[in-house]
C-alpha positions in Angstrom: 17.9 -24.0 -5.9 18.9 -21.0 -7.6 22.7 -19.9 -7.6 24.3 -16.8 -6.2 23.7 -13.8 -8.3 27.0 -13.5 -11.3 27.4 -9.7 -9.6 26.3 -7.8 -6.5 24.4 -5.3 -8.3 22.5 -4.3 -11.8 21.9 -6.8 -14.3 22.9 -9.9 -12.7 21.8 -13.6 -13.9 21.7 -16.5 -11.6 20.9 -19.8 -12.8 19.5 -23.5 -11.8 19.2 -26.8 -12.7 16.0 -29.3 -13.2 15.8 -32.9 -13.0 12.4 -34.9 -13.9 12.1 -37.9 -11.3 8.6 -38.5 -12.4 7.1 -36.9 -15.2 3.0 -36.8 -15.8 2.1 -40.0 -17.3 -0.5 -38.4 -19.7 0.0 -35.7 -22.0 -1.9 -34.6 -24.3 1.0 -33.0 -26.9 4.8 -33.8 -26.5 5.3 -29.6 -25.9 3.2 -29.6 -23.0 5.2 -32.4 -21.2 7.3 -31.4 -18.4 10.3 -33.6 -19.7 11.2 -30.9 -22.6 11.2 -28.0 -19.9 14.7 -26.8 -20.3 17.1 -28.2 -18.2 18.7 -24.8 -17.0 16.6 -21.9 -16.3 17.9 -18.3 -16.4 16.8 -15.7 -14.3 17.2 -11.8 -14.5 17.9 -9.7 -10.9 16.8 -6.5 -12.5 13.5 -8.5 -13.5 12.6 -10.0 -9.8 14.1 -6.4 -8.2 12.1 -4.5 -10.7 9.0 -6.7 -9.4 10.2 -6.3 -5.6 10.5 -2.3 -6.1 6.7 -2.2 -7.4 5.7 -3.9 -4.7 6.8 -1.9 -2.8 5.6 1.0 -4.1 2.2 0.1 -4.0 2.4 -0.7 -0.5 4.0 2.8 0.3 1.2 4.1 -2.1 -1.5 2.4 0.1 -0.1 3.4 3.0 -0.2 7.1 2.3 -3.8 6.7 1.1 -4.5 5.8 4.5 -2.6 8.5 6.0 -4.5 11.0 4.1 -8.0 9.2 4.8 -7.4 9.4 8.5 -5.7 12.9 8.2 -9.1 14.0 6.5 -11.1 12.7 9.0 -9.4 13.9 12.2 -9.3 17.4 10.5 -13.2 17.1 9.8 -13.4 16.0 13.4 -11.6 18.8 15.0 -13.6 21.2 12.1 -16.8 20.1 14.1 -15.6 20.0 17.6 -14.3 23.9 16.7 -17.7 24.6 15.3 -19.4 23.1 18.0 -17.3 25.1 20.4 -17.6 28.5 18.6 -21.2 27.9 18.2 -21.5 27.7 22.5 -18.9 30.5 23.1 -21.3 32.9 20.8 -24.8 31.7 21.7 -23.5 32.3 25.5 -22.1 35.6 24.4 -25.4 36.4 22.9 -27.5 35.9 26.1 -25.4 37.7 28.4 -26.2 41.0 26.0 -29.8 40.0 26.0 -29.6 39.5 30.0 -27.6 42.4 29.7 -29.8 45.0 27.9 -33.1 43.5 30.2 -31.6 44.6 33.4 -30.7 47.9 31.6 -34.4 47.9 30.5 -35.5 47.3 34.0 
């Protein structure tokens, strides 16, 4: 278990303790062997919040992505239904002055 953090913020360490209750019974080089891990591991705050803040990032990153994928296509979507609307108001328009200039004619 790691300990408290040695301030409450910027570079703080914390620290922890190991204990081998049964280390791997073949190894192939002494190095590799869990028994000379360090006995007390340091770890950096600004390290871990430095990972945490990138995280973070990327998911505010990937959530704006989104936003502006759906953004483009609900404005593509009201484009069309505008279009499609426009389109109907002036092809109306244009047969009442066509019905309009044959009962002129008539």
């Amino acid at each position: 278990m790691w300990s408290p953090c040695s301030v409450t913020c910027g570079d703080g360490k914390q620290t922890r303790r190991r204990r081998i209750i049964r280390p791997h019974r073949y190894v192939d080089d002494e190095e590799n062997s869990p028994c000379n891990a360090p006995e007390k591991q340091f770890s950096s705050m600004s390290y871990r919040m430095l990972i945490l803040i990138i995280k973070y990032i990327i998911h505010i990153i990937n959530y704006y992505s989104l936003f502006v994928q759906l953004n483009l296509y609900f404005k593509n979507y009201l484009l069309q239904l505008y279009i499609v609307k426009f389109t109907k108001l002036f092809v109306i328009s244009l047969l009442n002055k066509v019905q309009q200039s044959e009962k002129k004619k008539k």
